[in-house]
C-alpha positions as a Markdown table, in Angstrom:
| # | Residue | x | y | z |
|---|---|---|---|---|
| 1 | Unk | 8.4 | 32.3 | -11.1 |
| 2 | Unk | 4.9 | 32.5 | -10.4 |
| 3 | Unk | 3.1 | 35.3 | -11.5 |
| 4 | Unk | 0.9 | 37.8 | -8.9 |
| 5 | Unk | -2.6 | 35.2 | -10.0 |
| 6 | Unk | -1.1 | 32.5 | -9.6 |
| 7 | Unk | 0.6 | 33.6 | -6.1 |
| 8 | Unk | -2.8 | 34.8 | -4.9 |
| 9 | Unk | -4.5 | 31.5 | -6.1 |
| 10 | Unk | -2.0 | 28.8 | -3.9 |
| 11 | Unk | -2.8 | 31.8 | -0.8 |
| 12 | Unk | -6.2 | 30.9 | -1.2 |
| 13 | Unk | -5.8 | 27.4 | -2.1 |
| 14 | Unk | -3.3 | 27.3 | 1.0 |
| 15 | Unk | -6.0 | 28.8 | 3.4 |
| 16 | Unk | -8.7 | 26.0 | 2.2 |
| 17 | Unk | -6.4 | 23.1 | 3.5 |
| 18 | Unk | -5.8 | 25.0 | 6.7 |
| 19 | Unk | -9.4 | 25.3 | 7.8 |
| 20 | Unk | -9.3 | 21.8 | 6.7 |
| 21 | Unk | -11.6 | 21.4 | 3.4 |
| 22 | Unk | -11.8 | 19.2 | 1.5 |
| 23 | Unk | -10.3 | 19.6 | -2.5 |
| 24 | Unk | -12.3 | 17.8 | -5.2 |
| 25 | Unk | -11.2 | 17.5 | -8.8 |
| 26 | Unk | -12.6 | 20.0 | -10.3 |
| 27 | Unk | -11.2 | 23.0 | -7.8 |
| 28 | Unk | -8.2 | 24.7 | -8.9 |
| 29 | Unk | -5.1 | 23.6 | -7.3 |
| 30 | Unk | -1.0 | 24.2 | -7.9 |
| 31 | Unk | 0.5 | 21.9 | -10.2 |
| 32 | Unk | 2.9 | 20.6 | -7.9 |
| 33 | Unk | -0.3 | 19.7 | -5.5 |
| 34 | Unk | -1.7 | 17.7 | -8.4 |
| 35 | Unk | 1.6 | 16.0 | -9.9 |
| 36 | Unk | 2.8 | 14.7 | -5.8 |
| 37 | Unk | -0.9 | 13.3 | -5.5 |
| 38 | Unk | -0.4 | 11.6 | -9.3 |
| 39 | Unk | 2.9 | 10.1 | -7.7 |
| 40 | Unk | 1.6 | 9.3 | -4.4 |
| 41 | Unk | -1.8 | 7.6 | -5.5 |
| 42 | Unk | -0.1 | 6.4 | -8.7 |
| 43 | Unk | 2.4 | 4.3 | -6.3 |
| 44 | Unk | -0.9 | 3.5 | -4.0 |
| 45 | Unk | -2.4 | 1.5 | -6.8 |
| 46 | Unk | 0.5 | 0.3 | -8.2 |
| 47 | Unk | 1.3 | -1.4 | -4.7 |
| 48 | Unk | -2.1 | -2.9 | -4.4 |
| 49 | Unk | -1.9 | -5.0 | -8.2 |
| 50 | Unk | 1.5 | -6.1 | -7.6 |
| 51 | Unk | 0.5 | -7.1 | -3.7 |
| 52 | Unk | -1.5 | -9.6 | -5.4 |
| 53 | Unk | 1.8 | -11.4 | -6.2 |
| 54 | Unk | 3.1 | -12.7 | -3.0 |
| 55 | Unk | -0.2 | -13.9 | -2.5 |
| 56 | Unk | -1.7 | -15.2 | -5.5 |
| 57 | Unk | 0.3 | -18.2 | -5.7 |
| 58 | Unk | -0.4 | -19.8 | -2.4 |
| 59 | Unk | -4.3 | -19.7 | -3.1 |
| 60 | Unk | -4.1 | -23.3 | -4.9 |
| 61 | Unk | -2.0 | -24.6 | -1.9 |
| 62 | Unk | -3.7 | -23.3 | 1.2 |
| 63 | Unk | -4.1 | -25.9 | 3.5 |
| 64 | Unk | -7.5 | -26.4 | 3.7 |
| 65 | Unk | -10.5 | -25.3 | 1.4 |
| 66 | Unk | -11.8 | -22.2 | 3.8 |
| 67 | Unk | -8.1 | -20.8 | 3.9 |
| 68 | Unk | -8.3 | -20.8 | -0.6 |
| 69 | Unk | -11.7 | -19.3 | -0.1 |
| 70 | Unk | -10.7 | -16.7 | 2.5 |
| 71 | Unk | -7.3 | -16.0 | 0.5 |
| 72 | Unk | -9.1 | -16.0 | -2.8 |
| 73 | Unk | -11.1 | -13.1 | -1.7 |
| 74 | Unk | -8.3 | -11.2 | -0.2 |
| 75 | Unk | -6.5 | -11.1 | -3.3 |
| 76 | Unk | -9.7 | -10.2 | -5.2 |
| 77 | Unk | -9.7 | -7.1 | -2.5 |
| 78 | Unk | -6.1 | -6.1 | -3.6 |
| 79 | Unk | -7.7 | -5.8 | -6.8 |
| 80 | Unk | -10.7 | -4.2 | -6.3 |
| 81 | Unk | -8.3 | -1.3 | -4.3 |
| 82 | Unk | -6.4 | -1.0 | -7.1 |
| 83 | Unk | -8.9 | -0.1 | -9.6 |
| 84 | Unk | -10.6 | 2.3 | -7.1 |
| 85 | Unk | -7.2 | 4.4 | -6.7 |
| 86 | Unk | -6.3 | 4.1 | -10.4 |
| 87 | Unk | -9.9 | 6.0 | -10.8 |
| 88 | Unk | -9.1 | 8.2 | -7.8 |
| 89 | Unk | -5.7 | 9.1 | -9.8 |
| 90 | Unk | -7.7 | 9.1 | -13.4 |
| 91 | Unk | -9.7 | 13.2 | -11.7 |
| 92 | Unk | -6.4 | 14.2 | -11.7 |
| 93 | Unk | -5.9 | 14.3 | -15.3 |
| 94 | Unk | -3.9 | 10.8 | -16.1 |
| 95 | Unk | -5.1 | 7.6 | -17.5 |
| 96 | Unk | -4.8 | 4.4 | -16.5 |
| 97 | Unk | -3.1 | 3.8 | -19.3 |
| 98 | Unk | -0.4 | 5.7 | -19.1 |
| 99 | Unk | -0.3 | 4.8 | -15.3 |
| 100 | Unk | 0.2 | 1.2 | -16.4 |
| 101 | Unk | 2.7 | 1.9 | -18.9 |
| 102 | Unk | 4.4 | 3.5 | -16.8 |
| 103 | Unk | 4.4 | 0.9 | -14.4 |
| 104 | Unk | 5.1 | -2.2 | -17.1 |
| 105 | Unk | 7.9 | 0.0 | -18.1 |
| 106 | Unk | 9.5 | 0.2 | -14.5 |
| 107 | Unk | 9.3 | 3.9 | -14.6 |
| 108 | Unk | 6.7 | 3.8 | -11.6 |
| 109 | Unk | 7.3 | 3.0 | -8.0 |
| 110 | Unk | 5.5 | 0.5 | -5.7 |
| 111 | Unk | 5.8 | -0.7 | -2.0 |
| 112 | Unk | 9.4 | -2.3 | -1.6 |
| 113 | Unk | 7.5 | -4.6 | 0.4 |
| 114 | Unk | 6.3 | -6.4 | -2.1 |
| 115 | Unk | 9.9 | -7.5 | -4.0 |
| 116 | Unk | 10.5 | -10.6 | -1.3 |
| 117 | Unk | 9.1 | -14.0 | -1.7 |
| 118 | Unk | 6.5 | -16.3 | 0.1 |
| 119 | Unk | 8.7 | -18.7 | 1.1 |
| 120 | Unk | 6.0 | -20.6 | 3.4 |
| 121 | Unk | 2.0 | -20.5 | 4.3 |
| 122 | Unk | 3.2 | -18.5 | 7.5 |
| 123 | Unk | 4.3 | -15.9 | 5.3 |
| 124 | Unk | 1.1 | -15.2 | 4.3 |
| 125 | Unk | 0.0 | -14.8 | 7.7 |
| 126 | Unk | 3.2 | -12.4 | 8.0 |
| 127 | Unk | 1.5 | -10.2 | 5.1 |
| 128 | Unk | -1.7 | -10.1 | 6.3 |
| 129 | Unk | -0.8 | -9.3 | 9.8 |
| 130 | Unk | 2.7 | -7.2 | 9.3 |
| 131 | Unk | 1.9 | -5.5 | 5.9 |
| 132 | Unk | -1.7 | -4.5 | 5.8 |
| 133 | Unk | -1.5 | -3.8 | 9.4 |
| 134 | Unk | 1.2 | -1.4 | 8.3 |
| 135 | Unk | -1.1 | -0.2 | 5.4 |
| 136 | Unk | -3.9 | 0.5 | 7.8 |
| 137 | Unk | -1.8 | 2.5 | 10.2 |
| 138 | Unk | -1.0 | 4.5 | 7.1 |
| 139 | Unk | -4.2 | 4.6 | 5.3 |
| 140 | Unk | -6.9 | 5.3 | 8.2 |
| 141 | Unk | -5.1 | 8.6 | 8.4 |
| 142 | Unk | -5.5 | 8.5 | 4.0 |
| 143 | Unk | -8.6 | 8.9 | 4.7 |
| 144 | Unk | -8.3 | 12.2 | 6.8 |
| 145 | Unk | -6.4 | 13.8 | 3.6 |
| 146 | Unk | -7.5 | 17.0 | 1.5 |
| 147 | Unk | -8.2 | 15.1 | -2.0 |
| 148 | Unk | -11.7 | 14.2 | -1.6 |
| 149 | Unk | -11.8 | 11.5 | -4.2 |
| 150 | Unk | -8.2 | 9.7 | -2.5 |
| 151 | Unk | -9.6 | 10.4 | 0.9 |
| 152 | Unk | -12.8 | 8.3 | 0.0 |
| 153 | Unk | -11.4 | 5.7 | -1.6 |
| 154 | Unk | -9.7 | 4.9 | 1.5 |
| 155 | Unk | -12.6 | 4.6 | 4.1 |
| 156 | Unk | -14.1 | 1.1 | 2.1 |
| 157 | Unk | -10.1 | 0.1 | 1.7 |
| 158 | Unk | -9.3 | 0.0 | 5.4 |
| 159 | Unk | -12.6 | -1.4 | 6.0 |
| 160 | Unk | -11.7 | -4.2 | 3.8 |
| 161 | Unk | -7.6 | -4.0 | 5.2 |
| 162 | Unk | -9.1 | -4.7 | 8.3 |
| 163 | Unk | -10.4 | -8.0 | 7.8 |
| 164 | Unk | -6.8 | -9.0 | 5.9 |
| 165 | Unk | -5.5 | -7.7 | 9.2 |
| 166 | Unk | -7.3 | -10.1 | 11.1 |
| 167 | Unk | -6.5 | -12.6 | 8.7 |
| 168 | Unk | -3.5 | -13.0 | 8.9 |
| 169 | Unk | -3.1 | -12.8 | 12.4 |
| 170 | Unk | -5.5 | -15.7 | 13.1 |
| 171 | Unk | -3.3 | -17.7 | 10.6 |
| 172 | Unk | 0.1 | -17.0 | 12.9 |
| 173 | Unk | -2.1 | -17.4 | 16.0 |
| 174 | Unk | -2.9 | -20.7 | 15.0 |
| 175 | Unk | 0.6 | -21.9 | 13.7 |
| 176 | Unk | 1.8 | -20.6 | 16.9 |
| 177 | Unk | -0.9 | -23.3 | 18.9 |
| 178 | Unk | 0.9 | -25.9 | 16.7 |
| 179 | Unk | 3.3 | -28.3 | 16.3 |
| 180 | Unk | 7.0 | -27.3 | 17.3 |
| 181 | Unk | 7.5 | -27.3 | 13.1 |
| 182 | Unk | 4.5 | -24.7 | 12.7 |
| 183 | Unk | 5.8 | -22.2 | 15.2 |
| 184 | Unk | 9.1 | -22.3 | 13.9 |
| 185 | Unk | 7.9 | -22.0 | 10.4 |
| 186 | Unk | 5.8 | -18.8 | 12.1 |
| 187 | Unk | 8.8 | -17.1 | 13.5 |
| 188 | Unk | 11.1 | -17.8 | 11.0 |
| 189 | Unk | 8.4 | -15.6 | 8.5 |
| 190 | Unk | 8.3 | -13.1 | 11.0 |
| 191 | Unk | 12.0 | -13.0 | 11.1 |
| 192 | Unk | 11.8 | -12.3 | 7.5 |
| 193 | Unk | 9.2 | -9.9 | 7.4 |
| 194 | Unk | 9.3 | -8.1 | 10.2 |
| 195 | Unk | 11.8 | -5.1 | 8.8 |
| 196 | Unk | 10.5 | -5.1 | 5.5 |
| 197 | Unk | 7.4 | -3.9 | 7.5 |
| 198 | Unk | 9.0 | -1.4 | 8.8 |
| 199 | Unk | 10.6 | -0.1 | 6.0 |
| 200 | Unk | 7.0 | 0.4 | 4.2 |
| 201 | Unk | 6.2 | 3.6 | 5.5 |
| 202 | Unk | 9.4 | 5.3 | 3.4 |
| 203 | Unk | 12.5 | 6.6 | 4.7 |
| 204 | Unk | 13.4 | 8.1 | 8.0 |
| 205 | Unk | 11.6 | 12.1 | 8.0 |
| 206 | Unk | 15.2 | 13.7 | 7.5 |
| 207 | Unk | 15.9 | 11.5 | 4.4 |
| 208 | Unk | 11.9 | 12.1 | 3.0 |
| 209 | Unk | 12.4 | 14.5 | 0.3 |
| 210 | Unk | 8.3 | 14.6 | -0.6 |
| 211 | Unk | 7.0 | 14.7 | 3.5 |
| 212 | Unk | 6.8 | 18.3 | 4.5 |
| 213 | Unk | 5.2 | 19.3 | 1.2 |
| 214 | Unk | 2.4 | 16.9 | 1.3 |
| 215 | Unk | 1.9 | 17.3 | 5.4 |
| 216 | Unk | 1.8 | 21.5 | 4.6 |
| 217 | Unk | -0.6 | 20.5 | 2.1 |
| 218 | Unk | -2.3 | 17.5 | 4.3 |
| 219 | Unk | -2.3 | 14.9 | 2.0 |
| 220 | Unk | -0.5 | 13.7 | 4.8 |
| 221 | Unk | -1.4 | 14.4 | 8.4 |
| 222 | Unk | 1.7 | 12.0 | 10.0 |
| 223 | Unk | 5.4 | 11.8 | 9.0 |
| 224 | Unk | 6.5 | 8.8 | 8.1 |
| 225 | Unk | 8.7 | 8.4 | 11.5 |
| 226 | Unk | 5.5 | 9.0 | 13.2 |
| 227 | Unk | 3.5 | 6.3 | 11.8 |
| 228 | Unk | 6.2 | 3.9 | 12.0 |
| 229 | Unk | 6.2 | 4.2 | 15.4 |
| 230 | Unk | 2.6 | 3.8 | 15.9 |
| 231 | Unk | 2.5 | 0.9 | 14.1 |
| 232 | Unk | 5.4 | -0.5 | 16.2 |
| 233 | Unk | 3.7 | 0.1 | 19.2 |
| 234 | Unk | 0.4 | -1.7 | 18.3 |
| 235 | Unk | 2.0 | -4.4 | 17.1 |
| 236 | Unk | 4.5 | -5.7 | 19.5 |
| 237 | Unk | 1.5 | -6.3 | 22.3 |
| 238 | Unk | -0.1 | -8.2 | 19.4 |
| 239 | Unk | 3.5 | -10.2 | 18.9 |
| 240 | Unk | 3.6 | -11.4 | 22.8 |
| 241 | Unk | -0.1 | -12.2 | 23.0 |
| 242 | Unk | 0.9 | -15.2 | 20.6 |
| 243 | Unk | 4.4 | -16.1 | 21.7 |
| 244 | Unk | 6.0 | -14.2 | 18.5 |
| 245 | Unk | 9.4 | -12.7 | 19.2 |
| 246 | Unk | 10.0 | -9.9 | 17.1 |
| 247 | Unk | 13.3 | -9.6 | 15.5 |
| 248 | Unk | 15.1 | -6.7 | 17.4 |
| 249 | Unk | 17.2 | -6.8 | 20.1 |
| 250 | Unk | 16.7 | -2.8 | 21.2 |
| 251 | Unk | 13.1 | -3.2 | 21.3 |
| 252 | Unk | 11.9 | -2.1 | 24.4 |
| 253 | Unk | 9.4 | -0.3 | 26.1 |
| 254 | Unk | 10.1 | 3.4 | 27.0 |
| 255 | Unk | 8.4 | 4.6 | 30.0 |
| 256 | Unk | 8.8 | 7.7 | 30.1 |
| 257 | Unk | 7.7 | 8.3 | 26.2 |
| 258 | Unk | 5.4 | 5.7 | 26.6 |
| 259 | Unk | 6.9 | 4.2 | 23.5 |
| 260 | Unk | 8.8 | 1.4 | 22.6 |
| 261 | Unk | 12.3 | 2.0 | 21.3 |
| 262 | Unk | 13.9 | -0.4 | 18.5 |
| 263 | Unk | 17.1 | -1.2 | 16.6 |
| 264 | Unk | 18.5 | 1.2 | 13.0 |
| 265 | Unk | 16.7 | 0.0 | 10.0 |
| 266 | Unk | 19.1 | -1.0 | 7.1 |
| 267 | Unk | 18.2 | 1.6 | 5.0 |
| 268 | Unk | 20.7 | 0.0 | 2.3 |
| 269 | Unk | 18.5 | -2.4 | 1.6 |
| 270 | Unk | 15.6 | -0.3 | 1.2 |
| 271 | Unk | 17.3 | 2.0 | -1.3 |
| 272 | Unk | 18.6 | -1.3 | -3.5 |
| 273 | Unk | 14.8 | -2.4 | -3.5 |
| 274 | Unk | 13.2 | 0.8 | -4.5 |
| 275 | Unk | 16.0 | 0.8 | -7.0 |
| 276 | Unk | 15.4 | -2.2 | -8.5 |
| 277 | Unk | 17.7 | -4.8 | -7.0 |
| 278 | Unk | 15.2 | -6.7 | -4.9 |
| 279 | Unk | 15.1 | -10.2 | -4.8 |
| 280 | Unk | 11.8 | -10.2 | -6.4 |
| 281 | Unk | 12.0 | -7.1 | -8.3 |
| 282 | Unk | 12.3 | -8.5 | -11.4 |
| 283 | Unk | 10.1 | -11.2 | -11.3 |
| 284 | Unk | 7.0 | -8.9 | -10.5 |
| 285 | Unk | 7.5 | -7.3 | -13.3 |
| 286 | Unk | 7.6 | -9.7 | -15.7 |
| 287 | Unk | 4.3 | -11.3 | -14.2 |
| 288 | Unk | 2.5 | -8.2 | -14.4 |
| 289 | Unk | 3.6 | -7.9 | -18.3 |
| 290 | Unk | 2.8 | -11.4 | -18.9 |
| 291 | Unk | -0.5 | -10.3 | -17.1 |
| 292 | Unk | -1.4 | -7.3 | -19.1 |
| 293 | Unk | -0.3 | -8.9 | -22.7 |
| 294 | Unk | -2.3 | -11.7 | -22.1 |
| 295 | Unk | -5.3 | -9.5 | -21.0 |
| 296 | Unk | -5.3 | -7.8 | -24.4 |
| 297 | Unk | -7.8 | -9.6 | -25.5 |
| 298 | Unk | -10.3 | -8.9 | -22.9 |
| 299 | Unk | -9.5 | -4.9 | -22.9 |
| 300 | Unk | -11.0 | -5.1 | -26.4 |
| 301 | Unk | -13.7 | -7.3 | -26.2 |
| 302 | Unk | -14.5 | -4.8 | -23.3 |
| 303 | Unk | -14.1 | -1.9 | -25.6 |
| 304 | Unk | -15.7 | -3.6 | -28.1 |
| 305 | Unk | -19.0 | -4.7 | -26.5 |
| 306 | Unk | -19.0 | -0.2 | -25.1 |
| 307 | Unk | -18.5 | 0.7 | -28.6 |
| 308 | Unk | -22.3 | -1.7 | -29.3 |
| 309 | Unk | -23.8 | -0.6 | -26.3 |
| 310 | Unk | -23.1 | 3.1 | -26.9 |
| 311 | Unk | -24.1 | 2.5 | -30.9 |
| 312 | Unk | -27.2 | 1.2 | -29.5 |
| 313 | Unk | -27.9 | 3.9 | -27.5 |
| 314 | Unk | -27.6 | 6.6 | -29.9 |
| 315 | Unk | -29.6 | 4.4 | -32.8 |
| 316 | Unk | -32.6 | 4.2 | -30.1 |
């Protein structure tokens, strides 16, 4: 029960998101506010570490030098996102530490997305295109949300999602200008991918048990149905442009909403993945504990070399 202070406080705090401010880390905010944006973000970064997964293991057998470069510095991206929404998460009172732990643990959630395999090159095109073009959908509207230091974070990431965007579609646009092997290897990925993809932006807005708190509170400004759909209707023009066919029979174009209509979602398998029965599930986390025991060394040289620096500084 709150009491009268703290009643008055969320009014207030309530009336600030509806005239649309901004709140920054040091403003007071309810607990609740700060603990869904500690999930949320915490989830956000997680996703973008373990995105570098699927990926990292085709760099050394890209076909051609420029693909390693270009794929190189995609995944280097996924980092780089990672650490700015770990810091993003860190104003809220958590370390990265404990965010980790959590993680390495399997107490933490990330994209389900990311718990299937890169069978082929053309799956990387699939990611590229499919996921971070879902990811943009979602996160140019991120960075519209009332935590200053998430919303921020955003506007360099979907600069940078934009170019892995682009990315991958030039890699499917040129398997599909191929041989009759290279577009069926592009299809097949897509075949694959495609309701993964789908399945990224988090369960259908009657089944969303977090959605109408963080749209009241604008963390959010779309529900997850209505970003899927967005996304569905940018991307099928994209498909056909190409000669993809994207795996639904019941997609088609609705005049009259002036929006195309597609097939259930197996919602079954995206409750086994969140849950930890993915085909990949496993394996991610064992390479990111591998990762981060390996790594020790380097956290403490890095502390190490601060603890100098900032011995230094007081000696002078």
């Amino acid at each position: 029960m709150l009491s009268t202070t703290e009643q008055e406080l969320e009014k207030k705090f309530q009336e600030r998101i509806d005239k649309g401010e901004s709140i920054e880390a040091k403003d007071w905010m309810p607990e609740r506010y700060r603990k869904q944006l500690i999930r949320m973000m915490g989830q956000h970064a997680h996703s973008e570490v373990v995105g570098m997964l699927p990926e990292g293991n085709w760099i050394t057998r890209a076909p051609s030098l420029r693909r390693k470069c270009v794929l190189l510095a995609k995944v280097q991206d996924e980092a780089g996102h990672g650490l700015y929404i770990y810091s993003g998460t860190e104003t809220l009172g958590i370390s990265r530490e404990q965010m980790l732990d959590e993680l390495l643990a399997g107490k933490a959630k990330y994209s389900s997305i990311f718990n299937y395999p890169t069978l082929s090159w053309a799956d990387i095109g699939a990611i590229g295109w499919l996921v971070d073009g879902a990811a943009i959908v979602n996160q140019t509207v991120l960075a519209k949300g009332s935590y200053g230091p998430y919303a921020r974070a955003m506007v360099r990431i979907c600069k940078e999602e934009n170019f892995h965007h682009k990315q991958g579609y030039e890699i499917l646009a040129t398997l599909m200008k191929g041989t009759p092997e290279q577009r069926a290897m592009a299809q097949d990925s897509i075949n694959r991918w495609w309701w993964p993809a789908l399945m990224m932006f988090g369960p259908s807005d009657k089944d969303s048990p977090n959605s109408a708190e963080l749209l009241r509170w604008k963390v959010k400004r779309y529900s997850n149905d209505e970003l899927r759909q967005r996304f569905i209707d940018r991307t099928v023009p994209q498909a056909e442009n190409i000669g993809l066919t994207l795996p639904d029979p019941d997609l088609k174009w609705n005049e009259e909403r002036q929006h195309y209509e597609f097939g259930t979602i197996n919602w079954n398998e995206f409750y086994e993945v969140i849950n930890g029965n993915g085909i990949c599930n496993k394996d991610r986390l064992k390479a990111r504990r591998k990762a981060h025991e390996e790594g020790a060394w380097v956290r403490e040289a890095a502390n190490a070399y601060a603890r100098k620096k900032s011995g230094e500084t007081i000696a002078a």
